[in-house]
NUNUVO-57423 format. One record per atom (N, C-alpha, C): residue in three letters; x, y, z. Coordinates in steps of 0.1 Angstrom, whole numbers, plus 5000, padded with zeros to 4 digits. Example, Ala and Ser with C-alpha at 12.3 -4.5 7.8 and 13.67 -1.06 7.14 Angstrom:
2
Ala513249435078;Ala512349555078;Ala513249675078;Ser512849785071;Ser513749895071;Ser512950005079;
//
This chain:
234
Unk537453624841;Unk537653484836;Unk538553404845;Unk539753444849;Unk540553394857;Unk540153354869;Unk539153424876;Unk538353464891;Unk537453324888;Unk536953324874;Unk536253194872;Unk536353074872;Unk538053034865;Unk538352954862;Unk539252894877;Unk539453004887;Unk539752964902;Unk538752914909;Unk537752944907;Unk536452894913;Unk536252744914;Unk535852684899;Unk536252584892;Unk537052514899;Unk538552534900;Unk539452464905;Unk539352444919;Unk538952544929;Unk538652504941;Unk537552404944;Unk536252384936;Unk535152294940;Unk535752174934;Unk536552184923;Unk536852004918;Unk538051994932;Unk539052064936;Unk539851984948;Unk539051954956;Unk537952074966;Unk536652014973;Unk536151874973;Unk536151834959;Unk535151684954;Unk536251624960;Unk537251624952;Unk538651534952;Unk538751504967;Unk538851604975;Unk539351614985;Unk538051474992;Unk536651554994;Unk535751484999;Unk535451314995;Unk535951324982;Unk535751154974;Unk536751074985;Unk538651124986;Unk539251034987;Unk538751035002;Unk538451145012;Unk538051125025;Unk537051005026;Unk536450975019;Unk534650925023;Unk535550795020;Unk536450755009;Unk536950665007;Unk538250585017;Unk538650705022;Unk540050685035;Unk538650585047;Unk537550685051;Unk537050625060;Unk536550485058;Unk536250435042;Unk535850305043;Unk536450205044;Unk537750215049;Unk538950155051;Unk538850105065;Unk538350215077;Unk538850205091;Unk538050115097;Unk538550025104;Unk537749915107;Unk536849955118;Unk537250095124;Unk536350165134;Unk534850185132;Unk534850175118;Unk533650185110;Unk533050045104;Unk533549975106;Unk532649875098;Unk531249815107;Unk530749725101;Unk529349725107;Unk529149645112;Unk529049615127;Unk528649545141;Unk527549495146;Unk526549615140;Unk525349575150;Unk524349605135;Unk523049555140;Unk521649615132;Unk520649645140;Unk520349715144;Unk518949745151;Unk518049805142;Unk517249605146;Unk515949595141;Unk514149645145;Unk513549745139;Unk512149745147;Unk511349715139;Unk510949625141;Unk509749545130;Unk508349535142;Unk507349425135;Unk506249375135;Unk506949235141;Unk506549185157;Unk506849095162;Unk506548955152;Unk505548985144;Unk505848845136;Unk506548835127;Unk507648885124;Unk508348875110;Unk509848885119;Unk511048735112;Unk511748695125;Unk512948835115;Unk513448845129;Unk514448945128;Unk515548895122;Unk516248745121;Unk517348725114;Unk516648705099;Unk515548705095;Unk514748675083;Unk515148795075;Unk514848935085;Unk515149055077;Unk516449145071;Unk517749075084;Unk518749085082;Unk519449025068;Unk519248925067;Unk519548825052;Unk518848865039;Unk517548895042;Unk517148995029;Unk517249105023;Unk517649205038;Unk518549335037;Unk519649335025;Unk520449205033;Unk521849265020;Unk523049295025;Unk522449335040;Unk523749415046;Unk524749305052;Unk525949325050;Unk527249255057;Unk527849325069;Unk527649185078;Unk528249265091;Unk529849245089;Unk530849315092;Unk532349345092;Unk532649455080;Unk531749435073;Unk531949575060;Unk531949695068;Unk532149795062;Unk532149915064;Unk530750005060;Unk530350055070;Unk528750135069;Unk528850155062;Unk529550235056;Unk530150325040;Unk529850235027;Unk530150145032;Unk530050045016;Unk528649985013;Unk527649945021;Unk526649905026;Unk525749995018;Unk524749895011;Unk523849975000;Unk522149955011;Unk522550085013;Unk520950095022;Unk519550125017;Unk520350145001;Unk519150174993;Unk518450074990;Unk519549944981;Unk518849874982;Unk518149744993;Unk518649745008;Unk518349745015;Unk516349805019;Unk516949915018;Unk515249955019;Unk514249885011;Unk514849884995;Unk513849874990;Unk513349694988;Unk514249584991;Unk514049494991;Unk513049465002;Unk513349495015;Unk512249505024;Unk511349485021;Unk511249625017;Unk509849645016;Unk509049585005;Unk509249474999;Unk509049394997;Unk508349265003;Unk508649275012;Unk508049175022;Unk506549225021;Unk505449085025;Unk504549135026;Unk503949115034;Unk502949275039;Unk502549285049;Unk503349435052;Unk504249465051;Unk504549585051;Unk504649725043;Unk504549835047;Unk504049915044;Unk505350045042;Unk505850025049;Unk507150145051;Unk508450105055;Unk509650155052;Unk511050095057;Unk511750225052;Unk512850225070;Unk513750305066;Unk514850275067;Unk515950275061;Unk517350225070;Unk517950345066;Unk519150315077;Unk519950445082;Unk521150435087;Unk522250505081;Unk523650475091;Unk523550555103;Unk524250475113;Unk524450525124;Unk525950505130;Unk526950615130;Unk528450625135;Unk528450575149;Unk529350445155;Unk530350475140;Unk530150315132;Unk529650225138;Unk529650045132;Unk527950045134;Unk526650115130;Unk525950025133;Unk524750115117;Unk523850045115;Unk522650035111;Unk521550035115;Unk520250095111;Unk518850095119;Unk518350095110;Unk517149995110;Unk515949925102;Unk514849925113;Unk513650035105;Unk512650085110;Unk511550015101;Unk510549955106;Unk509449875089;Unk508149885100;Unk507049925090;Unk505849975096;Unk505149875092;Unk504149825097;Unk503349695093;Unk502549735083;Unk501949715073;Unk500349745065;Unk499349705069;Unk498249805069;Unk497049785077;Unk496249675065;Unk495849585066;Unk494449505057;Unk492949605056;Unk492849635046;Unk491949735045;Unk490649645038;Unk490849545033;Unk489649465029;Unk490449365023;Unk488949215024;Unk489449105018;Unk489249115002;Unk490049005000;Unk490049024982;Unk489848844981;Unk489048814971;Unk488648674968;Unk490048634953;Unk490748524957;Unk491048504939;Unk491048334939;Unk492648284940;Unk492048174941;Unk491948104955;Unk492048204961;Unk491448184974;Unk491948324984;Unk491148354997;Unk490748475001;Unk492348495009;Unk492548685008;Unk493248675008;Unk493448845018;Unk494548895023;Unk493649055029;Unk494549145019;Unk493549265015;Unk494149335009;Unk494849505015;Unk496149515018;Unk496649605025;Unk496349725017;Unk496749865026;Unk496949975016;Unk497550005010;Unk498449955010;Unk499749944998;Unk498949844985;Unk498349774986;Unk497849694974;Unk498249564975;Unk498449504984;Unk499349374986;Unk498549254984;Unk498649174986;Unk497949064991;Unk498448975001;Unk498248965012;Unk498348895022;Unk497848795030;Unk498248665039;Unk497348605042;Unk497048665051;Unk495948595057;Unk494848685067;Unk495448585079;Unk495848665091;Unk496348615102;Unk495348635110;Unk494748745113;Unk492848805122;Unk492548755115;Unk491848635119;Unk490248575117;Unk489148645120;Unk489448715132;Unk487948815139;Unk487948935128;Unk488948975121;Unk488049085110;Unk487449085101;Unk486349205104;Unk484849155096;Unk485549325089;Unk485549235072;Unk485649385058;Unk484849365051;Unk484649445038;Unk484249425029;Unk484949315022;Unk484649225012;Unk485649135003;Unk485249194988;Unk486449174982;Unk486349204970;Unk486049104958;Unk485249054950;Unk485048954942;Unk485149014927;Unk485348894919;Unk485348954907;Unk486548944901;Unk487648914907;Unk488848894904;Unk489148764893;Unk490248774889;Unk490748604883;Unk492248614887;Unk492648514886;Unk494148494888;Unk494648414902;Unk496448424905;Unk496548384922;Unk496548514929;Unk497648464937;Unk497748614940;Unk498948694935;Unk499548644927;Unk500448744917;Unk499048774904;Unk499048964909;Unk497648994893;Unk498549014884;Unk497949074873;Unk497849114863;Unk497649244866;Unk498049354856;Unk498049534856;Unk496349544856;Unk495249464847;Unk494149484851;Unk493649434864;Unk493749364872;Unk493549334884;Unk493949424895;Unk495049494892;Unk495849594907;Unk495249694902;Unk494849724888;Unk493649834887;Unk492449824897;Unk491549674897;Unk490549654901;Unk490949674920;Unk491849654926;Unk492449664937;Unk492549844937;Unk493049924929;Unk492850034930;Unk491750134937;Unk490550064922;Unk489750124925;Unk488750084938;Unk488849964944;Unk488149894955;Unk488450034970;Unk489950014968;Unk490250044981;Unk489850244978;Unk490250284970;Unk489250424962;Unk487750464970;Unk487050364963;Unk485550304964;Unk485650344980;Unk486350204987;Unk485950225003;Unk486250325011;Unk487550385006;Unk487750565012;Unk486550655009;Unk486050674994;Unk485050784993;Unk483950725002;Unk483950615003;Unk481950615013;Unk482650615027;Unk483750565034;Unk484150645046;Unk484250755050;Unk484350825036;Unk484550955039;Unk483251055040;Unk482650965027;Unk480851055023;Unk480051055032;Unk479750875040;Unk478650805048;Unk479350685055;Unk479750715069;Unk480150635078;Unk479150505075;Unk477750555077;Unk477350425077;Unk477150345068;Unk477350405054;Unk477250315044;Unk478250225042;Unk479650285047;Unk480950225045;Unk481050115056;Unk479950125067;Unk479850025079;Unk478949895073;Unk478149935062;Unk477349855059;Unk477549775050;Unk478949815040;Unk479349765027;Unk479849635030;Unk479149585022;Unk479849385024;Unk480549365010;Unk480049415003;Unk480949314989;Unk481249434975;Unk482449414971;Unk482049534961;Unk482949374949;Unk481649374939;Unk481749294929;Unk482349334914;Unk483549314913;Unk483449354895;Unk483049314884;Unk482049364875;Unk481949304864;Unk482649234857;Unk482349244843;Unk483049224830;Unk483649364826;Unk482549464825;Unk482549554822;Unk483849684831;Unk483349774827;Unk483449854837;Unk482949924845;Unk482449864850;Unk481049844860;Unk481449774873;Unk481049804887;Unk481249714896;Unk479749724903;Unk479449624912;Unk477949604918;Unk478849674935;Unk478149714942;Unk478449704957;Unk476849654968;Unk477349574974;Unk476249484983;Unk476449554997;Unk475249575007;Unk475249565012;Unk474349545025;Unk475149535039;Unk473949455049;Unk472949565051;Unk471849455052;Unk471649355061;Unk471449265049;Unk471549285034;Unk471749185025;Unk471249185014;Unk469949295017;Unk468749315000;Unk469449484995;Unk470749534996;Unk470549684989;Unk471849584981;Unk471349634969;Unk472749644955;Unk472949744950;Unk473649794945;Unk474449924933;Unk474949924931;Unk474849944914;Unk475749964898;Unk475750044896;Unk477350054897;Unk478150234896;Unk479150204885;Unk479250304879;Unk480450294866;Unk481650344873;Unk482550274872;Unk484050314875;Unk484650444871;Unk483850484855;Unk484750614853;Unk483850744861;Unk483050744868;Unk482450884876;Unk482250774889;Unk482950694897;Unk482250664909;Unk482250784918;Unk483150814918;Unk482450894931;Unk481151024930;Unk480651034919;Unk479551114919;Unk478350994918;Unk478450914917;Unk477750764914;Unk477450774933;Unk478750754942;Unk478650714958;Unk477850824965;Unk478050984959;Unk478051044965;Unk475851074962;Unk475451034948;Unk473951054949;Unk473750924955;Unk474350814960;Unk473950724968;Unk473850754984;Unk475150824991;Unk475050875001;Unk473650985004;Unk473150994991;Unk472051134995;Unk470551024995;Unk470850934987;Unk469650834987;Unk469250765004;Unk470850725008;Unk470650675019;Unk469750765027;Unk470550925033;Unk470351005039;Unk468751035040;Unk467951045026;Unk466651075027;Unk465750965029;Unk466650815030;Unk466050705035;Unk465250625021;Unk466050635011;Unk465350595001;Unk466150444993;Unk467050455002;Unk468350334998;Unk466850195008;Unk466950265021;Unk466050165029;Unk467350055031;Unk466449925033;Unk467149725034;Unk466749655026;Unk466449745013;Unk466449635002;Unk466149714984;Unk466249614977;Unk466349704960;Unk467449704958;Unk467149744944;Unk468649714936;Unk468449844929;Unk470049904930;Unk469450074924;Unk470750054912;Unk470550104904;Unk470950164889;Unk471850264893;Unk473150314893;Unk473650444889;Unk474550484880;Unk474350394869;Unk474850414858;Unk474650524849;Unk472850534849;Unk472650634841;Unk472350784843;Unk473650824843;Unk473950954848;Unk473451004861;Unk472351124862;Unk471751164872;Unk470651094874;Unk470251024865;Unk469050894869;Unk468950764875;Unk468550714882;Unk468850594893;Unk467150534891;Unk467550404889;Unk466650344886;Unk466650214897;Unk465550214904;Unk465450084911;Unk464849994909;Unk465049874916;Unk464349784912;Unk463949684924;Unk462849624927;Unk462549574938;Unk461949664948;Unk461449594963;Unk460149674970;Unk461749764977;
//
């Protein structure tokens, strides 16, 4: 019990010890914060990121909330990742990875949708995506809309993954009312209606339709009803 209760006593002086240390250092001016080195995305201005950070230059690294720091960042949109980091003995480092636009999204007006789920304006005019329609709102959604954003970017991974070329071919993936979405594609006559709660067994007897050449450049196929696909048109 004794052997115990010395134990005890050594890790609370440990804390003690380490608390007032961490606290002596936030004192020394040797430490406070001078510099920020910034790596961003050349379009997003570097004193823009500094002021949303949070961080004070002359404070001490130590005091300096890098948590929240990170997480306001990443906030910004268009971006996809952020790290910040103390660095001994006065400075800071802010690391932020751009977000790729993985497809357009229509609402009240067109907009690119990252893989983080964002909505962004579209700065590349030369990129040709799928667009997503079907939406309501601006661009601040609703919990059912970042659903529908969910499943889109879902959607365009499995047929990347299933059928290069289908996923090269996809022009529009339309939501219903329902839960149901249409997906269109070029050269302009193939449609399919796939139910959201089994798509990917929905993409994947599509992918076999394509393969045996039965998708073709035109018709409208059914894959709602289960293992049965129903077309319609030549």
């Amino acid at each position: 019990m004794k052997r115990l209760i010395g134990v005890f006593v050594i890790v609370f002086i440990a804390l003690a010890s380490g608390r007032y240390a961490y606290h002596s250092l936030g004192k020394l001016t040797w430490f406070n914060l001078s510099n920020v080195e910034i790596n961003c995305p050349d379009q997003i201005d570097a004193g823009d990121i500094l002021k949303t950070s949070g961080l004070k230059i002359g404070e001490s690294i130590f005091r300096q909330d890098i948590e929240f720091a990170g997480n306001t960042l990443l906030g910004i949109p268009g971006i996809e990742a952020v790290k910040v980091s103390r660095k001994l003995p006065g400075s800071v480092e802010i690391d932020m990875t751009l977000d790729r636009i993985e497809l357009f999204a229509r609402t009240n007006r067109l907009y690119g949708l990252t893989r983080s789920l964002k909505l962004v304006d579209i700065t590349d005019r030369k990129l040709v995506l799928p667009i997503i329609t079907g939406l309501t709102g601006s661009g601040k959604l609703g919990f059912n809309e970042k659903m529908k954003l969910c499943y889109a970017v879902a959607i365009y991974d499995t047929l990347r993954t299933s059928s290069k070329s289908l996923a090269d071919r996809l022009s529009e993936i339309h939501f219903c009312k329902s839960d149901e979405v249409e997906l269109f594609f070029n050269p302009g006559g193939v449609k399919a209606l796939i139910n959201l709660r089994n798509y990917r067994k929905a993409l994947y007897r599509l992918t076999v339709l394509d393969l045996k050449g039965i998708l073709g450049n035109s018709g409208s196929f059914d894959m709602t009803a289960g293992r049965m696909v129903v077309k319609n048109g030549a």
